[in-house]
C-alpha positions as CSV (number, residue, x, y, z in Angstrom):
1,X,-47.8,41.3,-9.0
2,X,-46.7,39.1,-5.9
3,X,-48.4,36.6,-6.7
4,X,-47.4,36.0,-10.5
5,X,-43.7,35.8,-8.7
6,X,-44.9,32.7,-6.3
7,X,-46.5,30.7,-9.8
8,X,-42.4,31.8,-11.0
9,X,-40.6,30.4,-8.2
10,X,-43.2,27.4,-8.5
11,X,-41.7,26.4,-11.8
12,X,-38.4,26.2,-10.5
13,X,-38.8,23.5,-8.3
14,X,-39.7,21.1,-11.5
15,X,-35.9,21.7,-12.6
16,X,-35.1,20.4,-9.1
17,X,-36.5,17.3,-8.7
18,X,-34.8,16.1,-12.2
19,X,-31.3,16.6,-10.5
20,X,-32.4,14.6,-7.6
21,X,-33.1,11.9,-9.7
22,X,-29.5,11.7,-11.2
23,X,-27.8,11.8,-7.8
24,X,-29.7,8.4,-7.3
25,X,-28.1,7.1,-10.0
26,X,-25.0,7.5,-8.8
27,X,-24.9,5.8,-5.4
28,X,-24.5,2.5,-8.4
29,X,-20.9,3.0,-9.1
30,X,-20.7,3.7,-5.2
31,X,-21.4,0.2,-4.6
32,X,-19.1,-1.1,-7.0
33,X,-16.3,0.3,-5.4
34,X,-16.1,-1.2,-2.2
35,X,-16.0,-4.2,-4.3
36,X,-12.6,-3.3,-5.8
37,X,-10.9,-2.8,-2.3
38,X,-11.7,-6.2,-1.2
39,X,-9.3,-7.1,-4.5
40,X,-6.7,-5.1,-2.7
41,X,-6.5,-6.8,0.5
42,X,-5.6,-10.2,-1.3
43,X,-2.8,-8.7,-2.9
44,X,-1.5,-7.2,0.4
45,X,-1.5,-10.6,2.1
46,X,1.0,-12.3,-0.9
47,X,3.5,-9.5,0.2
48,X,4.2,-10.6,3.3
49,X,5.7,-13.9,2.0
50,X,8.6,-12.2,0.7
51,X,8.9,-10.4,3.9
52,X,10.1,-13.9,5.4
53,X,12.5,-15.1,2.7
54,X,15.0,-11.6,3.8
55,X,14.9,-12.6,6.9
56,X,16.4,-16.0,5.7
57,X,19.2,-13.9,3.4
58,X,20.2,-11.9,6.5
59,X,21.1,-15.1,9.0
60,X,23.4,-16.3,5.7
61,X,25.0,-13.2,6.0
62,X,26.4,-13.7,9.6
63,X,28.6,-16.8,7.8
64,X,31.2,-14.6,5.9
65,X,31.5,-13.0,9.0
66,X,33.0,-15.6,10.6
67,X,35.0,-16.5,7.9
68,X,36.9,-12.9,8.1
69,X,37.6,-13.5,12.0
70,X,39.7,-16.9,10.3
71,X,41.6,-14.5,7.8
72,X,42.3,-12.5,11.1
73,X,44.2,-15.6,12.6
74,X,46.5,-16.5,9.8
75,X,48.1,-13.0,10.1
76,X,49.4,-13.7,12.8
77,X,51.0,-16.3,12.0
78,X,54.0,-14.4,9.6
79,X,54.6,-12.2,12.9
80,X,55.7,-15.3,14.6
81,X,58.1,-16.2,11.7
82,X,59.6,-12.9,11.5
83,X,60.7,-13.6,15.3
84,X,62.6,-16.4,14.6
């Protein structure tokens, strides 16, 4: 009787080695994927180009600034008249 289990056990490896075959098929797609992140890294490098045109919009915004500082000025000028 022990030895019609070992012919059993036997026929279960047969099942096995079909299932390794299929994991070797995948590795495939694996390879193809790296391929798609390469894509990526060119897209990253176009965003830093926009990057540098805020920096441009921010120094345009210190020039209104100065232009309040000149609003500041001409007040004071009706406190002057009111003396008189």
């Amino acid at each position: 009787k022990t030895t019609t289990t070992k012919d059993s056990h036997t026929n279960t490896i047969e099942p096995n080695t079909t299932e390794t075959d299929s994991i070797t098929n995948t590795t495939d797609p694996i390879t193809n994927k790296p391929d798609s992140f390469t894509n990526t890294t060119e897209s990253i490098t176009n965003t830093t180009d926009p990057i540098i045109n805020n920096t441009d919009s921010v120094t345009n915004t210190t020039d209104p600034i100065t232009n309040n500082m000149d609003s500041i000025t001409n007040t004071t000028e009706p406190i002057t008249t009111k003396m008189t």
